[in-house]
VMD Tcl script that draws the C-alpha trace (Angstrom):
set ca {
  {-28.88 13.41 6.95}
  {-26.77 11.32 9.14}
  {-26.69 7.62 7.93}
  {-24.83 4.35 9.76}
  {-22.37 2.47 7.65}
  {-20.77 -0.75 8.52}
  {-18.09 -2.35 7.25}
  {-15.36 -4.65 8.22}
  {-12.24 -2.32 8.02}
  {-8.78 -3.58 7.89}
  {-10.18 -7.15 9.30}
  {-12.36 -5.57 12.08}
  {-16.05 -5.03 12.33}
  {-16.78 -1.26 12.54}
  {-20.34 0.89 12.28}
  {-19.77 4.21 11.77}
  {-22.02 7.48 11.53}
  {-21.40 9.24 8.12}
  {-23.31 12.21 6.68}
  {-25.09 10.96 3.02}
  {-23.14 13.35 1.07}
  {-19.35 11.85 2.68}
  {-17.12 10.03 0.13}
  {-15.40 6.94 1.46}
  {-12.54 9.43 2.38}
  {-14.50 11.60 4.11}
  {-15.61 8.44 6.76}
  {-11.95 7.19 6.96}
  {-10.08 10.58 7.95}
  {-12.62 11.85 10.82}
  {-12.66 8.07 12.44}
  {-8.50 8.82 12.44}
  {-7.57 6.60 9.33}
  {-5.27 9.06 8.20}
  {-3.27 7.15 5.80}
  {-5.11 7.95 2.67}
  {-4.63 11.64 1.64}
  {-6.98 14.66 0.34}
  {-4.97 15.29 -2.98}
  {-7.82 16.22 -6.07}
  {-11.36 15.82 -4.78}
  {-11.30 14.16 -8.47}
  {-9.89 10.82 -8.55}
  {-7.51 12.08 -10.99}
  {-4.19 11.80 -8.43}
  {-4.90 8.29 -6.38}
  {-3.50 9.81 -3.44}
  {-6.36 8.86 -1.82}
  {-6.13 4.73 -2.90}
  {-7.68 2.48 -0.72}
  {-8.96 -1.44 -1.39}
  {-12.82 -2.07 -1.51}
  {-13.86 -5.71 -1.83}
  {-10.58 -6.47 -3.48}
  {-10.13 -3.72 -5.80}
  {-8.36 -0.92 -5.31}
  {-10.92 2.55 -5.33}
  {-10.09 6.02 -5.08}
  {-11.86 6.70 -1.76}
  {-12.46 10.65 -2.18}
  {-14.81 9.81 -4.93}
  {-16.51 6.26 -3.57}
  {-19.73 7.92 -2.02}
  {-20.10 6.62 1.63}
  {-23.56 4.81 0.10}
  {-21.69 2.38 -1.74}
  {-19.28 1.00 1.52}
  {-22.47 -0.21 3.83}
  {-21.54 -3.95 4.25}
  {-17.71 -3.43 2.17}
  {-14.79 -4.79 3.03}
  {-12.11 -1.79 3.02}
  {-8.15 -2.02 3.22}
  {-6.33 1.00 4.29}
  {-2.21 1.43 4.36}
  {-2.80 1.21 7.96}
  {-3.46 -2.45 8.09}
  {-0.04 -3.40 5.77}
  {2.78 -3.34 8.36}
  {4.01 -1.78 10.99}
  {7.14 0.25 11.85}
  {8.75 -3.04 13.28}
  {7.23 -5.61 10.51}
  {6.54 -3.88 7.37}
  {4.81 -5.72 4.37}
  {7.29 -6.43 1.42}
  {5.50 -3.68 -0.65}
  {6.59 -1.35 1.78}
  {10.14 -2.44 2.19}
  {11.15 -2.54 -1.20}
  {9.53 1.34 -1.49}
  {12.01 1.97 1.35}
  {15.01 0.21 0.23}
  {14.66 1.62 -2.89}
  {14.28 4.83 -1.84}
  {11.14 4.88 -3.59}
  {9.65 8.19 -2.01}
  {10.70 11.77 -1.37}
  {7.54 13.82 0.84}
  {5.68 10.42 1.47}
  {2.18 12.21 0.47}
  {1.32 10.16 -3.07}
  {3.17 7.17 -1.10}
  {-0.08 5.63 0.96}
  {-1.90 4.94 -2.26}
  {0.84 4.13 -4.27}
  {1.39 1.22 -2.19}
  {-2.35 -0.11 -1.95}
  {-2.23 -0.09 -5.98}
  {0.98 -1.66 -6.07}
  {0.10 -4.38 -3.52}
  {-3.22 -5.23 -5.21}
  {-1.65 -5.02 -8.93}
  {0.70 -7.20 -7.24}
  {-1.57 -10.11 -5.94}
  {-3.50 -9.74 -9.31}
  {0.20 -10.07 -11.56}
  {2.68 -11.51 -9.45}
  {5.73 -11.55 -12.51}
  {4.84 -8.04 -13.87}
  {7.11 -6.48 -16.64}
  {7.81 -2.79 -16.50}
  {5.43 -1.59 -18.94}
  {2.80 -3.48 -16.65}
  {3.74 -1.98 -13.80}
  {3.69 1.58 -15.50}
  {0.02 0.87 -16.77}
  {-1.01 -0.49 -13.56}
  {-0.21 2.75 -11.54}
  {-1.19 5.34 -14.22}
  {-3.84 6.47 -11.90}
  {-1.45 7.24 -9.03}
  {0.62 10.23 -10.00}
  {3.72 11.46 -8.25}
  {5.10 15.42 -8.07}
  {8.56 14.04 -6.26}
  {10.04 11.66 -7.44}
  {11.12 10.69 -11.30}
  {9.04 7.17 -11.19}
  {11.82 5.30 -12.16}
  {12.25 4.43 -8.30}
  {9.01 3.49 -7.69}
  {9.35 1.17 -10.63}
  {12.22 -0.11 -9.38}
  {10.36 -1.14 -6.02}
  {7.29 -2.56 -7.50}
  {9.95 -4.96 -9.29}
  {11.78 -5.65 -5.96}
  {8.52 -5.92 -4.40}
  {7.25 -8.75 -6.58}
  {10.60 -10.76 -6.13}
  {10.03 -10.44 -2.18}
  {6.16 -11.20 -2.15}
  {7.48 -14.19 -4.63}
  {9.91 -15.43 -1.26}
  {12.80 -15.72 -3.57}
  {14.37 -12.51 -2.41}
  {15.63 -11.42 1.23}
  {14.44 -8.10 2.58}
  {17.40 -5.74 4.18}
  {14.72 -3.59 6.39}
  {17.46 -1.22 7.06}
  {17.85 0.06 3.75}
  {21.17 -1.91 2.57}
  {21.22 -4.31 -0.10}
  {19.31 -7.81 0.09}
  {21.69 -10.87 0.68}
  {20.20 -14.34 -0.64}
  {22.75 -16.44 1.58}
  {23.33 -15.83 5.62}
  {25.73 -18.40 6.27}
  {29.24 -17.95 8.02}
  {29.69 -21.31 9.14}
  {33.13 -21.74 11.88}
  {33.37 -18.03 12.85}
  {31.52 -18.35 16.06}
  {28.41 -16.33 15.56}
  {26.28 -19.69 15.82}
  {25.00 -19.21 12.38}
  {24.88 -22.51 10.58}
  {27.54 -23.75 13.30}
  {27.33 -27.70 13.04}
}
mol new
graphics top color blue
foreach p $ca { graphics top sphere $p radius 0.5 }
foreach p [lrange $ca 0 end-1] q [lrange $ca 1 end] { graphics top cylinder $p $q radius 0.2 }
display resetview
């Protein structure tokens, strides 16, 4: 049976036809919200990670039901190529990710652990992405970025968007460049 849904997805009011048996998952990927990936059909891998009202769900097991009227984040409304959201610089300047597949969700739970404990410790962050597992990389990476990423969502860090090392202080005053020139 073939049931509308609306919700307000990544800030815009959509209706959408889903059949009653679809998962959350199952409603994103055919309307093209590709971001959040098929891993276990379980919610044992978080692959799938998306934010519902706040919280971040594991979409392949959130039946469609439970969305009507939700308000669901997807990695697609972060960043973009051009501007990316400090979550998802500090995974790439860290050289937090190897394939990219557990990478979509990863992010979503790190950015809402993130708003919810802005000064995490390490054992906090492991705890907080438990649910998300990763067959690439060693974790110690991703780790590493959550970290970075709190310092940059803090605005005490700078973000080097081309994968070198953040610099704190962009002054060269005299040379000519017209930085800080007085």
């Amino acid at each position: 049976m073939t049931v509308e849904i609306d919700l307000t997805l990544n800030g815009e009011e959509r209706t959408f036809e889903a059949e009653r048996s679809d998962s959350l998952l199952d409603v994103l990927r055919k309307n093209g919200y590709t971001g959040a990936k098929r891993g276990c059909d379980t919610g044992n891998c978080g692959f799938c990670t998306v934010t519902v009202d706040g919280e971040s769900t594991m979409s392949c097991i959130e039946p469609v039901a439970t969305i009507d009227g939700a308000t669901v984040e997807t990695i697609e409304s972060l960043g973009s190529q051009d501007d990316l959201h400090p979550v998802q610089s500090a995974f790439v300047d860290n050289a937090a990710l190897q394939c990219g597949f557990c990478i979509p969700g990863m992010i979503m739970r790190s950015r809402d652990f993130l708003e919810e404990n802005p000064d995490p410790d390490r054992e906090e962050i492991r705890a907080a992405l438990s649910d998300n597992l990763c067959r690439c990389t060693g974790y110690e990476k991703i780790l590493d970025a959550v970290e970075d990423a709190a310092e940059r969502m803090d605005g005490d860090t700078a973000v080097a968007a081309d994968g070198g090392q953040p610099v704190d202080d962009v002054s060269c005053s005299g040379c000519g460049c017209g930085v800080n020139d007085e």
